[in-house]
C-alpha positions in Angstrom: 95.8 78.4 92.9 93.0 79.9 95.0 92.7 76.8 97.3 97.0 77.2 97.6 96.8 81.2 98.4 93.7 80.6 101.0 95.8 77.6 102.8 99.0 80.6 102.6 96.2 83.2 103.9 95.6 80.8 107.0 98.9 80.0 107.6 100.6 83.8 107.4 97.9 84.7 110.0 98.7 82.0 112.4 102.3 83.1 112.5 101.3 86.7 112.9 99.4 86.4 115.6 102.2 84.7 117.5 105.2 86.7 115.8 107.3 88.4 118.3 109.9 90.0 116.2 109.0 93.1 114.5 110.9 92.6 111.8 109.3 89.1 110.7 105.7 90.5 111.6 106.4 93.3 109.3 107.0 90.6 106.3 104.3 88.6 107.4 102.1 91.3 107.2 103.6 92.2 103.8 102.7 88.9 102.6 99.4 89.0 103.8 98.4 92.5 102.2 100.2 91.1 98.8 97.6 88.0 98.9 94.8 90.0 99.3 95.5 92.7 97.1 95.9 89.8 94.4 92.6 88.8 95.8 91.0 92.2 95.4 92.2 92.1 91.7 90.9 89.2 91.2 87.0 90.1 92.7 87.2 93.5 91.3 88.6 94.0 87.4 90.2 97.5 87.4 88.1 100.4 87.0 87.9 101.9 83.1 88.6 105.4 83.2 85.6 107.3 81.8 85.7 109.1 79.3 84.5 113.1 80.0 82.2 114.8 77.1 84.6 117.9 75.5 
């Protein structure tokens, strides 16, 4: 799945970089941040909340 979302990484920022629209470089960019937020989640487990002395 990694290998699939790094060729989808490539490709969204190919068609970016050329996108003339607003609108579809807007989604585009949406895409983009939704891959490497999954990405981030992926490197970086969520932080445990600590818990505070009473």
């Amino acid at each position: 799945m990694e290998n699939e979302n790094r060729e989808r990484w490539m490709e969204l920022c190919e068609l970016a970089a050329k996108e003339q629209n607003p609108q579809k470089l807007t989604e585009l960019v949406y895409e983009i941040h939704c891959l490497l937020r999954q990405k981030e989640n992926q490197v970086q487990p969520a932080a445990k909340p600590t818990r505070q002395a009473a």
